[in-house]
C-alpha positions, 0 to 999 in steps of 0.5 A: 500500500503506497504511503501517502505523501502530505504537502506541506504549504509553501512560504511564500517568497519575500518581494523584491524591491519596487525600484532601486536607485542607484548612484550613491559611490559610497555607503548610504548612511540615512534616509527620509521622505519629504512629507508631502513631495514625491522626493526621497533624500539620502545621505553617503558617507562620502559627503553626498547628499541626493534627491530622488524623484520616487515617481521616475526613480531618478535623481532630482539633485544632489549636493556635496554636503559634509566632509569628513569621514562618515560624510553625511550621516543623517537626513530629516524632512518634515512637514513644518519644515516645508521646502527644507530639510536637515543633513547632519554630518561627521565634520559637527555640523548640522545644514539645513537646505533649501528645496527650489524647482532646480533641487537642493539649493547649492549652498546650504541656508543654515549652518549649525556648528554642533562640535559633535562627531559621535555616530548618534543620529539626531532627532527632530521633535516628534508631536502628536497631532488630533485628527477626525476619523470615522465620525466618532472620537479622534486618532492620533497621527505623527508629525514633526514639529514646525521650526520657524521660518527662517529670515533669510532671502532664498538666494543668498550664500550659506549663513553660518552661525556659531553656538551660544554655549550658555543654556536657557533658562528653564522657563525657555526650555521648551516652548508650547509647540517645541518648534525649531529644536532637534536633539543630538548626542552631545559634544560631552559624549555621554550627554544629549543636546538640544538644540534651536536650529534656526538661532544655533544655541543650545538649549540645554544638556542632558544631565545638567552637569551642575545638579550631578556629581561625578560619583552618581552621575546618570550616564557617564557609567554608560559609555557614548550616547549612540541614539535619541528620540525627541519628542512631546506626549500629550500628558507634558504640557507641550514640554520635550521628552527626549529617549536617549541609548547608550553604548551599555545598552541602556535607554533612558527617558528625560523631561527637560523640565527635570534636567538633571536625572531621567525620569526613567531607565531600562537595560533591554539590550546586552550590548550597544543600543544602537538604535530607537524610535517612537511610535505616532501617539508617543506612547511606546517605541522599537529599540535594537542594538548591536545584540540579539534582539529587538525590543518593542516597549510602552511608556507609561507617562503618569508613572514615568516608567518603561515597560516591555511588551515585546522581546524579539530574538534575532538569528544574527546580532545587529539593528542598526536602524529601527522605524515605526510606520505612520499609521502605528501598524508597521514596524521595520529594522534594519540589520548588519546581516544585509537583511530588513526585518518588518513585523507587526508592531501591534502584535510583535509577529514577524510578517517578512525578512527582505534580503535584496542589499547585498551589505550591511543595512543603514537604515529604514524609513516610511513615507508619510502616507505609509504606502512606501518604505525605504532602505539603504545600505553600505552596498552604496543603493536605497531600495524602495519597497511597497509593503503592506498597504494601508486600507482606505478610509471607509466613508462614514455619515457625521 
């Protein structure tokens, strides 16, 4: 009698990539979207900074941006900055460029001397914002905050502005909006900064040095700051809350109306924590490091505290890159073993491993509609991928 043989359903194979552009001769250290334009920016290590039509897949521009080492290491757009956007480099500055009908404007508006050379990318202020949505109740959706315009006319040479070291008072801290600030690891290397973008002073430094001595100082002991996460819940009073990892694998949670110590601190991570991000209600976020981990959290704002709601093991070490869709239904990262991981971030299932770089993977980023997520690699290219697409809204009566 013939055994009978059970087919076991197959997987279904990952997607390739919906385009890949290439161009970069160096390793595309970041990325981002412009919220509103069909224009993705990537940075190298090189020093070039590229604009890509994500219609055509074709560069729109590009400019040398940073010298240095590493080059460009990170790039922000938002939808307050309008027509500019945010490069970040390893020569310790920050330049903001102009986006004009020719592309990224030769020289940039802003300069801002930062005096930081770690590898810690910064940090826009995240906020939340209320919208309508099926005629009952109201959604939170992400957006960065609006840094004031500039007063400067478009065409004049790069305006470059040396730092105030002096801090503002807390009072100034952090207006009610948190317009015009970025956060960034600081020139002391186990500190956070923020930063006035459009006035290049410094607002304050986390720890202040003044209200810790050395003996129970909060984050010397905790090696470089290798990752930071601004942004303002709702429960703050309009107040910046900053999410700050560590080279000990530790993260802590500040409120820059309590400089002196965190409000809160967890070890998820064995090893560095290398990377973070916060989810669009600014109650919970995705870490990974240089272990073999990811960590999906929630934060509890009337306690003040972390809580872990997802550990998830890894078959290599290594996330160099974590980000949370718009929508708070996808979560990616992206890993030194050339793959991209996307899970569920609701759940904390994996939903599919992407293995098209063909080196370490950099970084990862959703456009603002989250129809589109992009990587980029050492492998010198930026893959855009259609994953996942959300649902259309259903029409409802109000």
């Amino acid at each position: 009698m013939a055994s009978s043989i059970i087919e076991r359903p197959r997987r279904r194979p990952p997607p390739d990539p919906a385009a890949v552009l290439r161009g970069h001769r160096a390793a595309v250290n970041d990325a981002c979207f412009h919220p509103s334009l069909p224009l993705l920016f990537s940075g190298a290590a090189d020093g070039e900074l590229r604009a890509w039509d994500t219609t055509s897949h074709r560069t729109a521009s590009s400019v040398w941006a940073h010298a240095g080492t590493a080059g460009v290491y990170s790039v922000a757009a938002s939808d307050g900055l309008g027509n500019k956007i945010i490069s970040q480099g390893r020569d310790g500055t920050c330049k903001c460029w102009v986006i004009e009908e020719a592309g990224l404007s030769r020289r940039p508006l802003l300069t801002v001397k930062t005096s930081t050379y770690h590898f810690c990318k910064m940090s826009l202020v995240k906020s939340i914002t209320f919208t309508h949505s099926n005629g009952s109740g109201s959604n939170c959706l992400t957006s960065d905050v609006e840094p004031q315009r500039i007063g400067i006319e478009e065409n004049i040479e790069s305006h470059v502005v040396s730092p105030s070291e002096a801090p503002q008072e807390d009072g100034e801290v952090a207006s009610s909006s948190g317009r015009n600030m970025m956060a960034i690891a600081g020139q002391e290397s186990s500190e956070v900064e923020l930063w006035d973008i459009t006035s290049a002073r410094k607002i304050i430094s986390l720890p202040q040095s003044s209200n810790a001595n050395a003996k129970d100082h909060p984050t010397k002991q905790k090696g470089l700051c290798m990752a930071v996460q601004a942004f303002i819940p709702y429960e703050s009073a309009g107040y910046v809350n900053i999410l700050s990892s560590y080279e000990d694998g530790s993260t802590l949670w500040w409120d820059v109306r309590k400089p002196g110590f965190p409000l809160s601190s967890v070890k998820y991570h064995s090893e560095s924590a290398l990377s973070i991000a916060i989810d669009g209600s600014c109650t919970g976020g995705i870490s990974g490091g240089a272990d073999d981990k990811v960590v999906i959290f929630t934060l509890d704002h009337p306690k003040g505290m972390f809580a872990l709601r997802k550990e998830i093991e890894l078959e290599r070490p290594g996330i160099a890159g974590t980000a949370i869709r718009p929508d708070n239904k996808i979560a990616a990262t992206a890993g030194w073993d050339h793959r991209i991981r996307v899970y569920n971030y609701n759940k904390g299932t994996a939903l599919a491993v992407l293995k098209y770089h063909s080196d370490s993977c950099n970084a990862v980023t959703f456009s603002s509609d989250s129809k589109l997520m992009a990587s980029c690699s050492t492998d010198t290219t930026v893959a855009l991928w259609e994953l996942y697409p959300p649902k259309p809204e259903s029409k409802v009566d109000i």
